[in-house]
N, C-alpha and C positions, 0 to 999 in steps of 0.2 A: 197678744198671743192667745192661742185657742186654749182653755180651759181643762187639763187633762181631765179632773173629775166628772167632767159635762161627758154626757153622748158624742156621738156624728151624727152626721147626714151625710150621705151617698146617693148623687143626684146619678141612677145608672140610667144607661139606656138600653132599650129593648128590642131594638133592629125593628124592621119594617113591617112583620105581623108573622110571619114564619117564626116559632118558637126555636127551631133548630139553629135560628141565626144569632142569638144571644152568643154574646163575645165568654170567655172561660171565666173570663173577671169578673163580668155580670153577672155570674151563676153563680161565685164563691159571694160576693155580696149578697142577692139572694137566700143563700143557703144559710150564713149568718147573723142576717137580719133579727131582729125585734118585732120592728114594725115595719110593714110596708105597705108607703102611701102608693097609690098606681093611677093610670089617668085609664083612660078610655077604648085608647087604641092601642094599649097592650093584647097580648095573648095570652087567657086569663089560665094556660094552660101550665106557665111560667111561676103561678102563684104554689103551683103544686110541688115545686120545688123547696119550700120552705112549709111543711101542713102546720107547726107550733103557733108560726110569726102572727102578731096581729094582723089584718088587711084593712085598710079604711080605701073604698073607693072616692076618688076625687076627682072624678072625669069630667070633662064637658062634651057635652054635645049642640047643634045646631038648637037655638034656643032653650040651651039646659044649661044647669051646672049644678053640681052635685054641692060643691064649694064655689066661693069667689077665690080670687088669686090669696087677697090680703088674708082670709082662713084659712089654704093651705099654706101660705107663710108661718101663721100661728101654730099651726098646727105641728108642722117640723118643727120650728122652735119648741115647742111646750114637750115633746115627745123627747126632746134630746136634752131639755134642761131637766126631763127625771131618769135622766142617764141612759137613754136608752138608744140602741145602734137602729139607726131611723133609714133605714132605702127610701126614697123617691122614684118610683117607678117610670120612666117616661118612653114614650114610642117612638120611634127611630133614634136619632142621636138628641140628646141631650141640649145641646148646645146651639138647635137648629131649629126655631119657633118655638122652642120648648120654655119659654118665659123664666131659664134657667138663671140667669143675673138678678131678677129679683127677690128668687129665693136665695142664693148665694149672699147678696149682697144685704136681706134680713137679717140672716142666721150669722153674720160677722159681726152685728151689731151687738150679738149676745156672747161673742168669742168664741162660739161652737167650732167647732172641725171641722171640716167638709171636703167633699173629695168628688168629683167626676170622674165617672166611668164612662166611655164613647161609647157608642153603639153603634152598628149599620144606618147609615140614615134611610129614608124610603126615597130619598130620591136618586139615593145609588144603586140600594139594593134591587130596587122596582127593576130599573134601568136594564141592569144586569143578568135578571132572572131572563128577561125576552130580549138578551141581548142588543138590546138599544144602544148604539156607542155614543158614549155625549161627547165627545172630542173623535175629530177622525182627521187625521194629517190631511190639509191642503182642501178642506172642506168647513169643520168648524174648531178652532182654537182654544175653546173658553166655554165657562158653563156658565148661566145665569141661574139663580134660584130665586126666586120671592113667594110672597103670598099671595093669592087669590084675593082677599079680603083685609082692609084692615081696621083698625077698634072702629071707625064711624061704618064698616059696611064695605065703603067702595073698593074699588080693585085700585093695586098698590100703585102709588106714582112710578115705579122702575119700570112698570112693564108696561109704559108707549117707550120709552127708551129701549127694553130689550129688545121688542118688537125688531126696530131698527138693524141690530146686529146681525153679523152670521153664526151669532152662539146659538148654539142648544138654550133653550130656554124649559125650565120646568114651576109651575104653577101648582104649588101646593094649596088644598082646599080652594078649587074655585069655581066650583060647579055652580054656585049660585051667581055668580059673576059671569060666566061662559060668555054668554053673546059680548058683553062688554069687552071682553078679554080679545076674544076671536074679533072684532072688529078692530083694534086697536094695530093689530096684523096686518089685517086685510089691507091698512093705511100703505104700508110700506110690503108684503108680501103679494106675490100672487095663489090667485084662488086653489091650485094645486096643492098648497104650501102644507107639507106631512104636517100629520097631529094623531097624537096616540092619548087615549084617555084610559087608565087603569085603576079600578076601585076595590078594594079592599088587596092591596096587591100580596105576593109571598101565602097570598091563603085560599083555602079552600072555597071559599066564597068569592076570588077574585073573577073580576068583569072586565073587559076589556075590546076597545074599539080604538080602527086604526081605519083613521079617514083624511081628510084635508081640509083647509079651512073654509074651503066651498060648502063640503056638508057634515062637518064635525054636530055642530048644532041639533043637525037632523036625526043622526045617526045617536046623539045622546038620548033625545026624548025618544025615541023607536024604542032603546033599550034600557031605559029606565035607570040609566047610569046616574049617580048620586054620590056624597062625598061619606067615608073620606076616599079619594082620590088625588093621582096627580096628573097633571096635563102635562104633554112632554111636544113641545113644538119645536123642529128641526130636518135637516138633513139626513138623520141619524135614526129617525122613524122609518123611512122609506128604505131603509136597509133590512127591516124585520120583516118586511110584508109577503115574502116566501115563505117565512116559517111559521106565518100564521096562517096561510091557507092549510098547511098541514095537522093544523091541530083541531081539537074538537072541545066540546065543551066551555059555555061561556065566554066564547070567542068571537065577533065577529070581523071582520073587514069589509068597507066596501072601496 
């Protein structure tokens, strides 16, 4: 049993990059924090929610890390065994690449409390902002999610499998992967076959191209799209591509 005397940990999440989209839970955590550890692709807009709390950043970036895993393990545990109400900041949902079971499964070793707050994940909320449907009756059934990459680098064993299906497929972090990815398609798709790539999405910086797997590739390097993004391969692309001719800024189509 958790230790009343000890702290918590509050693994919250932090929706997709739009600060607006923090859930009301995620705010009252926040707001009553101590400490709060946060990663990368938060909205550090969100920190200003709490001005007292401590902030330790513990983000990673493409060849960075601020922390390894096993120090922010340490790190929540040591913050909450001097009692103190410890947030885990994380971007989109929690639960969703968010390496959240290893911290969980740490800090029970020490009896600490712990609690999950969900969040928007980015690969709904993205979705949803540019109205992307990942399911549409009698067209795609099912959503597939994976990574782009995984610990050794390569792109995930699931995704020559999604490839195959009629789901919405969505590809988080895998711009460095892209050709591999988009080939893996091409196997089982034709060259048409919608692809939408959205970087930095829900935010003012967000970048967005809506091509096919003919010249996805092409249309990335032209516009200097980079991660974090997600790749959104489906049926469910080729429904948006009216409403992106209508818009401006950081938009393209082709």
């Amino acid at each position: 049993m958790p230790n009343s005397s000890l702290g918590s940990i509050q693994l919250v999440g932090a929706g997709p990059g739009d600060p607006d989209l923090l859930t009301i839970k995620g705010l009252k955590a926040i707001q009553n924090a101590e400490v709060i550890l946060y990663d990368a692709l938060i909205n550090p807009k969100l920190l200003d929610h709490n001005p007292i709390a401590q902030k330790v950043f513990v983000g990673k970036r493409r060849g960075f890390a601020q922390k390894t895993q096993e120090e922010i393990n340490a790190l929540l545990v040591s913050y909450a065994l001097d009692g103190k109400k410890v947030v885990r900041l994380k971007g989109g949902d929690p639960m969703v690449f968010g390496r959240a079971a290893e911290e969980l499964s740490y800090a029970s070793l020490f009896n600490i409390k712990t609690h999950v707050i969900p969040g928007i994940s980015s690969y709904t909320g993205i979705a949803a902002q540019h109205q992307i449907p990942l399911t549409r009756r009698g067209a795609n059934e099912s959503i597939w999610i994976t990574t782009g990459h995984t610990q050794d680098g390569e792109i995930s064993k699931d995704i020559p499998l999604a490839a195959q299906t009629n789901a919405t497929v969505i590809v988080l972090m895998g711009m460095r992967n892209l050709v591999k990815i988009r080939n893996e398609f091409l196997k089982h798709k034709p060259t048409n076959y919608p692809v939408a790539i959205i970087q930095n999405g829900t935010t003012k910086n967000e970048k967005v191209i809506v091509g096919t797997l003919e010249n996805i590739v092409h249309q990335q390097k032209e516009h200097n799209i980079d991660n974090p993004a997600n790749i959104i391969f489906g049926a469910g692309v080729a429904d948006t591509v009216t409403q992106y001719k209508n818009l401006k800024s950081k938009i393209w189509v082709n």
